[in-house]
N, C-alpha and C positions, 0 to 999 in steps of 0.2 A: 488541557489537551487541545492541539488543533487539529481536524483531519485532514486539513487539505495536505499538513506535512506528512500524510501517511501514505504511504505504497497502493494500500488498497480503497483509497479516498479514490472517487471520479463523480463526476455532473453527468446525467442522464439526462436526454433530450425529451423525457417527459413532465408535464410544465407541473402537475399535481405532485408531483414528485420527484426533486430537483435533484437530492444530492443519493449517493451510493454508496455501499461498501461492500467490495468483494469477499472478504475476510467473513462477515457476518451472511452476507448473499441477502439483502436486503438495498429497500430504495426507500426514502422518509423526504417529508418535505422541510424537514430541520436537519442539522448536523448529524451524524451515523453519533458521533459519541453522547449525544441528549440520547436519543432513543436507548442506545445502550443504559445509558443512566436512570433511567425511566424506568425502563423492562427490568433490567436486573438490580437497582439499587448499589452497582460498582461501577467502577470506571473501565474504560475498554482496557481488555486482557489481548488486544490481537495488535496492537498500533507496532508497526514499525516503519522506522522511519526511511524516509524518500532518499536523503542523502546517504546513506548507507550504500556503500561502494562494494562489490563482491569482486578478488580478485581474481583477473582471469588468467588461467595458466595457456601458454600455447603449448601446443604438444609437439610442436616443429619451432626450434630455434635455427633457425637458418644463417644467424651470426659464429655457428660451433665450429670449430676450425677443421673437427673430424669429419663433418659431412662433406667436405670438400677434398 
Protein backbone atom coordinates (compact mmCIF):
# COMPACT_ATOMS: atom_id res chain seq x y z
CA UNK A 1 0.00 0.00 0.00
CA UNK A 2 1.23 3.52 -0.77
CA UNK A 3 -0.36 6.68 0.67
CA UNK A 4 0.92 9.15 -0.94
CA UNK A 5 -1.25 7.39 -3.95
CA UNK A 6 -4.36 7.95 -1.72
CA UNK A 7 -6.91 10.99 -1.90
CA UNK A 8 -6.71 11.34 1.69
CA UNK A 9 -2.80 11.10 1.99
CA UNK A 10 -1.25 14.88 2.58
CA UNK A 11 2.16 16.28 4.58
CA UNK A 12 1.42 18.48 7.49
CA UNK A 13 3.75 21.33 8.05
CA UNK A 14 4.24 20.09 11.54
CA UNK A 15 7.87 18.74 11.71
CA UNK A 16 7.00 15.91 14.91
CA UNK A 17 4.45 14.90 12.68
CA UNK A 18 4.97 14.85 8.96
CA UNK A 19 2.51 12.88 7.23
CA UNK A 20 -1.68 12.79 7.47
CA UNK A 21 -4.71 11.23 6.70
CA UNK A 22 -7.87 12.76 6.40
CA UNK A 23 -9.85 9.47 6.10
CA UNK A 24 -8.51 8.32 9.63
CA UNK A 25 -8.30 12.24 10.94
CA UNK A 26 -4.96 11.63 12.29
CA UNK A 27 -1.25 12.95 11.90
CA UNK A 28 1.90 10.15 12.52
CA UNK A 29 5.38 10.76 12.01
CA UNK A 30 5.39 7.49 9.68
CA UNK A 31 3.23 6.58 6.83
CA UNK A 32 -0.87 6.71 7.86
CA UNK A 33 -0.92 2.92 6.65
CA UNK A 34 2.13 1.71 9.42
CA UNK A 35 0.02 3.21 12.12
CA UNK A 36 -3.04 1.82 10.68
CA UNK A 37 -1.25 -1.46 10.72
CA UNK A 38 -0.03 -1.06 14.07
CA UNK A 39 -3.28 0.12 15.68
CA UNK A 40 -5.53 -2.31 14.16
CA UNK A 41 -3.56 -5.27 12.96
CA UNK A 42 -5.24 -4.80 9.18
CA UNK A 43 -4.43 -3.02 6.37
CA UNK A 44 -6.14 0.40 5.62
CA UNK A 45 -9.92 -0.09 4.89
CA UNK A 46 -10.32 3.64 3.65
CA UNK A 47 -7.45 4.00 0.65
CA UNK A 48 -8.81 5.27 -2.49
CA UNK A 49 -7.09 6.10 -5.00
CA UNK A 50 -5.79 9.64 -6.32
CA UNK A 51 -6.21 8.81 -9.94
CA UNK A 52 -9.75 7.98 -9.75
CA UNK A 53 -11.44 10.28 -12.18
CA UNK A 54 -15.42 11.16 -11.10
CA UNK A 55 -17.43 12.08 -14.12
CA UNK A 56 -18.71 15.40 -14.33
CA UNK A 57 -22.09 15.92 -15.84
CA UNK A 58 -22.87 19.51 -16.96
CA UNK A 59 -26.34 20.38 -16.55
CA UNK A 60 -26.16 22.86 -19.56
CA UNK A 61 -24.94 21.46 -22.89
CA UNK A 62 -24.83 24.40 -24.95
CA UNK A 63 -23.81 22.31 -28.16
CA UNK A 64 -27.99 21.10 -28.22
CA UNK A 65 -29.48 22.28 -31.21
CA UNK A 66 -32.95 22.82 -29.19
CA UNK A 67 -31.46 25.55 -27.05
CA UNK A 68 -30.95 27.50 -29.90
Amino acid sequence: MNCSKCKFFYITWDSVAKYGCKAYKFKSKEMPHHSVKKISNQDCQLFKDKKQKTEKKDDLDLTRDDLW
